[in-house]
N, C-alpha and C positions, 0 to 999 in steps of 0.2 A: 513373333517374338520367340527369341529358342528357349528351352525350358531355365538355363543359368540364369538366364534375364528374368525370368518370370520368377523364377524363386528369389533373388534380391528383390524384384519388385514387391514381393507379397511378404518381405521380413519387411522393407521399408515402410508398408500399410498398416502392417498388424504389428508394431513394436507394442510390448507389456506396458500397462497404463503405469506400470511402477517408472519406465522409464523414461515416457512423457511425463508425468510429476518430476523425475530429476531433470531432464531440460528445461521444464516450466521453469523450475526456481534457480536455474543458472544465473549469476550475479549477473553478465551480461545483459541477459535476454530481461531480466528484471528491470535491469537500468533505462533500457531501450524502452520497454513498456512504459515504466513510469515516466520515461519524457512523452512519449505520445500524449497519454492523460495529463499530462502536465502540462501541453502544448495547448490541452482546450480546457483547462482550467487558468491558463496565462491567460486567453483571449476572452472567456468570459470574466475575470476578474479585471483585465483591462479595461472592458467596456464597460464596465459595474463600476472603475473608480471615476473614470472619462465622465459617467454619469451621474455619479455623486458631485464633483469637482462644479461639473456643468449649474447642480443642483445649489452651489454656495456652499457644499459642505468642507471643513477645514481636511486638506490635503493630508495629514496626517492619519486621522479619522477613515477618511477615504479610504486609505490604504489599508489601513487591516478592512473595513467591511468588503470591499474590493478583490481582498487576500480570500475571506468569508465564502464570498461567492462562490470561489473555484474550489474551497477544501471539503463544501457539500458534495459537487460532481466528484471530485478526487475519490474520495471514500468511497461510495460505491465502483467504481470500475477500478480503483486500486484493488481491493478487497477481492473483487471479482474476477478479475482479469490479470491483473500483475501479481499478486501473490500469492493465490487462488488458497484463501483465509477462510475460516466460517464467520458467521456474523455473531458475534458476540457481544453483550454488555461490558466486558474488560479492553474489547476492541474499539469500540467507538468509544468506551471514556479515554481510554489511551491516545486514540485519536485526535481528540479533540483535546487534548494535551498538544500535542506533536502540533498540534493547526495553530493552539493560541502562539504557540511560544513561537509558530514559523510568521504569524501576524504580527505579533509583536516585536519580532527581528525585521522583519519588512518594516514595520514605520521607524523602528531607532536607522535601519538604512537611510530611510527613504530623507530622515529629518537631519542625519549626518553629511548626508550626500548635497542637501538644498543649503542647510544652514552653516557646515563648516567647509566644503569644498566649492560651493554656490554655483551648481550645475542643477538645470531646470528641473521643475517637478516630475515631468511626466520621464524625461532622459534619468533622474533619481531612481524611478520606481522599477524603470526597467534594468538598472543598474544593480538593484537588489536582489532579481527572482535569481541570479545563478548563481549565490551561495546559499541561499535560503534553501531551493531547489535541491541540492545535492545534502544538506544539511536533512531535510524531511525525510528525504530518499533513506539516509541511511537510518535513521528515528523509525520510521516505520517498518522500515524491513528488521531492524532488530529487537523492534518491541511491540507493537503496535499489531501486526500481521506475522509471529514469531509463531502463533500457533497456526498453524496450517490444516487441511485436511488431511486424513489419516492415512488414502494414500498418498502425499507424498513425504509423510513423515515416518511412514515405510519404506519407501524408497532410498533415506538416508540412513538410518537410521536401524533398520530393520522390524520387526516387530514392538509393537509398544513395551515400553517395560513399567511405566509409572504414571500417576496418576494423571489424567487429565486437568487441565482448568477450569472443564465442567465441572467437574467431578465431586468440585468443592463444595458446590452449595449441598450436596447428598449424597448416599449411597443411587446406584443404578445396578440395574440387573445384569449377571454377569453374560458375556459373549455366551452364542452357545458353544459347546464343546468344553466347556471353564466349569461345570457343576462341581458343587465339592465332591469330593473323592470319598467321604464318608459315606456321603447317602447313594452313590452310586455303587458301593463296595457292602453297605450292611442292609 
């Protein structure tokens, strides 16, 4: 390799994590993730309703716990992986806002779809996930996973300027390099 090669090869290895944090949260690449997770929270919410259904439970019913199933795996590798979020108490309540209301949209689909257009249960359910889908999509990436880790809300953003979300429940000790200027100076 002649050395031009090897020095783009070794900016394309070693790019600054501030700038992999702004590719991480490109709306794209986000979209893209979130259907993967989305793809194996379809299938296990599928087979969760397939087995409720199986089980006599009323098809409506089914659908959201069905829904349920896939919004437990969602949250963690959304969290983890698509948004790259910290875990917080404001995140999973938020969360679990963003899942009732995407359950709840799933069975008013799923009972509009059987009962006013009269297309089968399970053709219903599947006819629901891609607005529900895209609807969550954008529920969690704007409120839900809005706080992110701090590098990449450096990365947009530049340096923190105000207070965190933590922040609320307490004071916390300042960064180093932050001491106040009083006692450093008398």
């Amino acid at each position: 390799m002649n050395p031009v090669n090897a020095r783009k090869s070794n900016a394309k290895t070693s790019a600054k994590p501030a700038e992999r944090m702004r590719n991480h949260h490109r709306l794209d690449r986000q979209f893209a993730r979130f259907l993967f997770v989305g793809a194996a929270n379809t299938v296990l919410s599928f087979i969760a309703y397939r087995l409720l259904l199986a089980l006599g439970t009323p098809y409506v019913i089914a659908a959201a716990l069905g829904f349920s199933v896939g919004a437990v795996n969602g949250y963690v590798f959304n969290r983890r992986w698509t948004f790259a979020a910290r875990d917080s108490a404001r995140a999973r309540l938020v969360y679990v806002s963003v899942q009732v209301a995407g359950a709840a949209s799933t069975s008013l689909l799923v009972l509009l779809f059987v009962d006013g257009v009269g297309i089968d249960k399970v053709a219903a359910y599947l006819a629901a996930i891609a607005p529900v889908t895209v609807c969550t999509f954008m529920a969690n990436r704007s409120w839900t996973f809005a706080d992110r880790t701090d590098a990449s809300r450096e990365a947009f953003a530049g340096p923190e300027t105000g207070p965190e979300v933590s922040d609320i429940d307490g004071p916390s000790e300042p960064p180093k390099g932050h001491e106040n200027v009083e006692t450093t100076l008398g």
